[in-house]
C-alpha positions, 0 to 999 in steps of 0.5 A, a space after each residue: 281378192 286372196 290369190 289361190 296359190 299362195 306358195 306361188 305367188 311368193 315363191 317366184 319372189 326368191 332368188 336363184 340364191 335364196 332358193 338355193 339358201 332356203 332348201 339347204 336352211 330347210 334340210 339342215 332345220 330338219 336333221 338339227 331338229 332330230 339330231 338334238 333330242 338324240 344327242 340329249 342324255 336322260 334326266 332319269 332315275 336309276 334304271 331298273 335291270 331287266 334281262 329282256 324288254 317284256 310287254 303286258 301279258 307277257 311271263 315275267 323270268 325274274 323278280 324285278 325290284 325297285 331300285 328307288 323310292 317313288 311316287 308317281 299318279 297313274 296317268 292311264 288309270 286316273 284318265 279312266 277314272 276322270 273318263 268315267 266321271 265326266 260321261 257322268 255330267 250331263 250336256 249343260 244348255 244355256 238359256 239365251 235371255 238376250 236373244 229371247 228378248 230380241 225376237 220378242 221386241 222384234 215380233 212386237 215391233 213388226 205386229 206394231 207397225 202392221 196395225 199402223 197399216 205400215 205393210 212396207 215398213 213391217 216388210 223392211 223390218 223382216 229384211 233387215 234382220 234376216 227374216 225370210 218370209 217363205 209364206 207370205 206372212 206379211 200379206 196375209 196379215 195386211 189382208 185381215 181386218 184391224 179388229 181379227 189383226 189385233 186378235 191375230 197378234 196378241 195370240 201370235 205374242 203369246 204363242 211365241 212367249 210360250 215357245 220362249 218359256 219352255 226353250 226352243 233347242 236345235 236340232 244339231 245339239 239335241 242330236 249331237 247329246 243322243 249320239 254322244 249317248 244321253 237322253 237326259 240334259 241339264 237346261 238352265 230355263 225360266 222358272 215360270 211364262 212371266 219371270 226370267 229367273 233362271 233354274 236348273 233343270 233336269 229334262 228328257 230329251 224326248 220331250 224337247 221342243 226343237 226347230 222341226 217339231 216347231 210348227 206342229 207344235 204349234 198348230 196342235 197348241 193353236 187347235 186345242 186353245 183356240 179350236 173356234 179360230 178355225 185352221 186358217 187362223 191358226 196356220 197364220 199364228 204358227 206361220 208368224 210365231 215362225 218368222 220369229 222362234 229362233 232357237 234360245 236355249 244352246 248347247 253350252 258347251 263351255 259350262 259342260 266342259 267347266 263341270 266335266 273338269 270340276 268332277 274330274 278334279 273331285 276324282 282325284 288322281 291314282 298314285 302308286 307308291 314304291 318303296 326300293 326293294 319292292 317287288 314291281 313283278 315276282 318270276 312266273 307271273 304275267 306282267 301288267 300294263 301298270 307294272 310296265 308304267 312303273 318300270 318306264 317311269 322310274 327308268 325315264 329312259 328314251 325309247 331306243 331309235 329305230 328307223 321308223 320314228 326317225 322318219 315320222 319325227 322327219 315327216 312330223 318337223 317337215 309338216 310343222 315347218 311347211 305348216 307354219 311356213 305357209 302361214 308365213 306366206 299367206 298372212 305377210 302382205 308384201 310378198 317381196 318380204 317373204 324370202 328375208 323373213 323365211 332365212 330369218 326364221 330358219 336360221 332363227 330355228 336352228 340357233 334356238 335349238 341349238 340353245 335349247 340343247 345346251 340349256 337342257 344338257 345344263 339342267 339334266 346334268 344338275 339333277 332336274 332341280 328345275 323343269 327343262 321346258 322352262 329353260 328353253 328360249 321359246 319366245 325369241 322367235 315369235 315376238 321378234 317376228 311379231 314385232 318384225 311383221 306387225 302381225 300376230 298371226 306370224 307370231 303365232 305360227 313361228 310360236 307353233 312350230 316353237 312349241 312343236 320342236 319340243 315335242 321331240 324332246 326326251 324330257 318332253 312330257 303330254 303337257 309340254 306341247 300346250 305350256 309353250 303353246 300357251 306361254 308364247 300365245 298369250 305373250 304375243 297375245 299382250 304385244 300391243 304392236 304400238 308405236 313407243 318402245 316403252 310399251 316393250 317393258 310392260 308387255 315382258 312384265 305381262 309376259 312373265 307374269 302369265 309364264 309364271 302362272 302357267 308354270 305353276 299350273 304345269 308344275 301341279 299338273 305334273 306333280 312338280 316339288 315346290 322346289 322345282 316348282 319355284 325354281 322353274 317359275 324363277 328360270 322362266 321369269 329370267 327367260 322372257 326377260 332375256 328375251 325381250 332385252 334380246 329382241 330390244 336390242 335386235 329389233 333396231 338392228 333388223 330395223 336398220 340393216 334390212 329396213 324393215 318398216 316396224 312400227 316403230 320405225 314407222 312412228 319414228 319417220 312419221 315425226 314431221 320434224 326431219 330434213 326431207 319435210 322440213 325442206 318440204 315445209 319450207 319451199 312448198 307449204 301448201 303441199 307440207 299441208 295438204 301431205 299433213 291432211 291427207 296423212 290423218 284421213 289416210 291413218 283413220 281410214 286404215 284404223 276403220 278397216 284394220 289395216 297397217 294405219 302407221 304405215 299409211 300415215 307415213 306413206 301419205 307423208 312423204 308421198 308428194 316429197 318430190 314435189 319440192 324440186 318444182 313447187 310453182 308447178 302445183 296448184 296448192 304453192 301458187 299465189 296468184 300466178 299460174 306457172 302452168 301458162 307459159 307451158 303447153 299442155 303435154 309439157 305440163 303433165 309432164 312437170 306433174 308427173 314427174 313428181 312422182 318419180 322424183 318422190 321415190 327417188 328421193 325417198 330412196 336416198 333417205 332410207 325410207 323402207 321399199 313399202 313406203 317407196 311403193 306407196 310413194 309410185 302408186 299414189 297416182 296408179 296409172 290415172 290420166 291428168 284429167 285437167 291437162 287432158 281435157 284442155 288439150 284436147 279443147 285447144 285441139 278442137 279444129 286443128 290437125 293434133 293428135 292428143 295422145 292419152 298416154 301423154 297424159 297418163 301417170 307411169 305408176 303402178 296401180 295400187 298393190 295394198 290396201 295403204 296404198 290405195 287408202 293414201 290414193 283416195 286420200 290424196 284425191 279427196 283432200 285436193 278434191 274437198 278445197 274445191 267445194 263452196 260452203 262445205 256439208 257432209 252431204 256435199 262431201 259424202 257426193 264428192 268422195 263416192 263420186 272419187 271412188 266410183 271414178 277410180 274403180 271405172 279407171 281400174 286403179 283400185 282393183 289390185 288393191 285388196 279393198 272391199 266394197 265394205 272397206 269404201 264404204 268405212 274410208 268414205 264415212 271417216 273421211 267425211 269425219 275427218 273433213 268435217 272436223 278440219 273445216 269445223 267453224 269458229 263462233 264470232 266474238 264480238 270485239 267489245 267483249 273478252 
């Protein structure tokens, strides 16, 4: 269950230092945030002399000139052109053919299976696809004679393949085009009841068939075609055409969009030329909005500071960071992690602006030869975050907030938000969080490929020279270069200095050729094994339910290591002999629980990260030795000993991850199945469930974020995973090769 207070709950992980550390990081990401766009010079052109800021309407005192040649599009007008040539598309609908096709072989399996007299399997069929039977349709119909079903169901087939032909719309987007103000759509529609070619068509809007005038529809189509039926079989067809008549024709959204822009794209753009020494306004005349883009364009000077754009630049960064922080809260799983990777990203932010500031004074003292928002290192943080965390959502957040930052920017234009947005998402879009770093080389050559074309877009967009256009796309190719060498050669040392279980890192502790298994291996085979085998159930289980399935392969690794200090004492080592007879029952559940902290002991000494440790403690919770418990008390029968539960208990805690818990079922289940004769899917499917429901009675999985719909996934791959490691061989005869 997702906590309600996400802040909270990782708040209280941070300590009194690191409080103090993220408050001022916080404060001084904010003033740097500000600070470095006023700080940059202006890219601009030569400005235009002005004896006073004049405003639209306003009486213009002096001939104002053009100091230079320029030609620049009109974004106001041609957005009011572009306007005015969208609204002229109508709202695009989509004939759903597959979703037609579903609801008519599902009407004809159920009137099917009704005149089978199968009134129980027809009721089944409406409850498994969601269908609501308010009026009792399923009785009604069972009640009829087979000669008046017959009749009942091929009318109610063809009702429903009329209502089909000529489009069931909703009402929410019939409704949604009235208010946008059209009363006519665009519906792509069958061109005739028998075909499903699919034609264009223009159509009122009026004359729509939507899901509330249905079943009127319906009972005036059945009273006129059918009038000697009679109402109370017409009622029954358009109650059964009902269950079925779920909208097939939608709002395309999409596709309007796509023809919207396409008419825009047609429309052109409005460019204004000037020529130096133009008149731009003449004295004594009223100055316009255009003559006012004019000015500011070829000035491109920043509008001068004032108070009350310094605080809502304040409060603009502030709700990025919280914004992104939040997710940065909600979407890491181990909450002990939050307070390093919050220094991390905010001291990451204020190096990338600090880079970017130097990066940028470069560009605009080279005389714009290239755009700046291709220079700045916008990628650094999301994809080391991203590889850092194992989730792309953090990539995601961090990449907003890049974007954001740019925002403030002088040079920064109305695309610049969405060319960053665009470039670090679909670059931690192509990371494929695999586990060999070769993969690193193919995700910078898919990034730098989509920089590329995003670069050339954003060039035409704003009306970039090829040279720039070129320069630009061969900067932002060098950029995500750069920033993949940087983040490959960063990655391991975050790796090593602060043990950050990457996957990478995870794949690497996941070789079984190291000394802590290989010591495993030697002395305590049949736990080596049994670690082996509950490693592969525990990573397809968590690949099942979307889980960290690296990090559950390496948990379920090394989560019995401290078994090697006493291996005689664990059922899967011994050969013949019990080491368990020569001790009493309390002294060996003791032996066995001892394993546990053992494991996290050693698991410590060897590096491993605090998320596998965890793994490692949790794998028992805080379950009884039902073995050692049992037989104490039996031997307790009739004697004054007190057996204490307790004494029995693992001192673990119960599962905190979905890992943890998937490497618990595992383990059980895989000790659990060498105990069945002549194993069967059915014998294991009984021996999991029965697994299962005992750890939810013991409460050991409550903490552990699984679903009942994840159980249900782990147990059918478990029961693969079984099945294929006791598969049988065929026989070959001794005679033959």
């Amino acid at each position: 269950m997702i906590k309600n207070n996400v802040i909270s709950d990782c708040w209280k992980f941070f300590s009194k230092a690191e409080k103090i550390a993220f408050v001022l990081l916080f404060i001084l990401l904010v003033a740097v945030g500000i600070a470095v766009p006023v700080l940059l010079p202006s890219a601009s052109l030569q400005n235009v002399k002005l004896s006073k800021q004049y405003v639209a309407g306003e009486l213009v005192d002096e001939d104002i000139l053009s100091p230079v040649d320029i030609v620049f599009i009109d974004e106001v007008a041609t957005e009011q052109k572009h306007s005015e040539a969208m609204s002229s598309v109508l709202p695009v609908y989509a004939y759903d053919l597959s979703s037609t096709i579903f609801m008519r072989t599902l009407m004809d399996t159920y009137l099917s299976t009704l005149a089978e007299n199968k009134q129980d399997e027809a009721a089944a069929i409406l409850k498994a696809n969601g269908i609501s039977d308010t009026r009792n349709v399923n009785t009604r119909l069972c009640q009829l004679d087979a000669q008046k079903l017959s009749e009942i169901s091929e009318l109610s087939r063809e009702a429903l393949a009329d209502v089909f032909y000529r489009g069931l719309f909703k009402d929410a987007d019939l409704q949604n085009s009235i208010l946008s103000g059209y009363d006519k759509i665009s519906a792509n529609l069958p061109k005739d009841q028998y075909s499903y070619d699919i034609a264009s068509r223009t159509l009122d809007i009026s004359s729509l068939l939507s899901s509330s005038k249905l079943y009127e529809f319906l009972l005036d189509q059945g009273l006129a075609k059918y009038p000697v039926l009679g109402y109370t079989n017409i009622r029954l067809i358009a109650d059964t055409v009902s269950l079925f008549a779920t909208p097939n024709v939608n709002y395309d959204s999409f596709r309007t969009a796509e023809e919207r822009s396409r008419v825009a794209d047609e429309a052109g753009s409005v460019t204004v030329s000037i020529s130096k020494g133009d008149v731009i306004a003449a004295k004594d005349t009223v100055i316009t909005e255009q003559q006012l883009r004019i000015i500011d364009t070829i000035n491109g000077t920043k509008v001068p500071i004032k108070f009350q754009n310094v605080v809502a630049q304040t409060l603009f960064l502030i709700t990025v960071l919280l914004f992104s922080l939040f997710f940065i809260f909600f979407f890491i799983p181990y909450k002990f992690r939050v307070p390093l990777y919050t220094i991390i990203f905010l001291v990451g932010l204020i190096i990338v602006l600090l880079i970017s500031y130097f990066l940028i004074l470069s560009v605009s003292s080279s005389g714009g030869w290239v755009a700046f928002e291709p220079t700045m290192p916008f990628l650094l943080l999301p994809v080391l975050f991203t590889f850092m965390t194992n989730k792309r959502r953090v990539g995601f957040s961090v990449g907003f907030v890049s974007a954001g930052f740019a925002v403030l920017f002088p040079n920064s234009g109305k695309y610049s938000f969405f060319y960053l947005l665009v470039m670090i998402e679909a670059s931690v879009l192509f990371i494929r969080l695999g586990t060999n770093r070769i993969d690193v080389i193919y995700e910078a050559f898919y990034s730098a490929l989509t920089a590329a074309l995003v670069t050339i877009i954003f060039s035409i967009l704003n009306d970039y020279s090829y040279t720039v256009m070129f320069n630009s796309i061969v900067v932002v190719v060098l950029n995500v270069a750069s920033t993949y060498i940087v983040v490959s050669i960063l990655l391991p040392l975050m790796e090593k200095i602060f043990n950050i279980p990457t996957s990478f890192r995870l794949h690497e502790l996941s070789y079984t050729d190291n000394p802590t298994l290989n010591r495993l291996n030697q002395v305590a085979p049949g736990t080596f094994n049994h670690v082996r085998n509950v490693s592969d159930m525990a990573y397809l289980a968590s690949k099942a339910i979307g889980a960290n399935a690296e990090l559950a392969r390496v948990g379920a690794l090394y989560h019995d290591i401290g078994k090697s200090e006493h291996p005689e004492y664990f059922i899967e080592n011994q050969a013949g002999t019990n080491a368990h007879d020569l001790l009493n029952r309390n002294l060996s559940a003791a032996v066995i629980k001892s394993h546990v902290k053992l494991g996290v002991e050693k698991g410590r000494e060897i590096g491993l990260p605090q998320e596998v440790l965890d793994i490692i403690g949790e794998h028992h919770g805080n379950d009884i030795i039902t073995y050692f418990y049992n037989a104490a008390k039996r031997e307790a029968q009739g004697k004054d000993i007190l057996v204490s539960e307790e004494d029995f208990r693992y001192n673990g805690q119960i599962p905190q991850t979905p890992e943890s818990g998937i490497v618990m079922l595992a383990d059980c289940v895989e000790a659990a199945s060498r105990t069945i004769k002549n194993p069967n899917t059915q014998k294991y499917d009984r021996l999991i469930m029965n697994i299962i429901i005992s750890k939810i009675n013991h409460d050991q999985l409550s903490d552990s974020k699984l679903t009942l719909t994840d159980l249900f996934k782990i147990k059918d791959t478990f029961i693969i995973t079984l099945v294929g490691r006791d598969h049988q061989r065929i026989e070959y005869n001794n005679d033959k090769e």
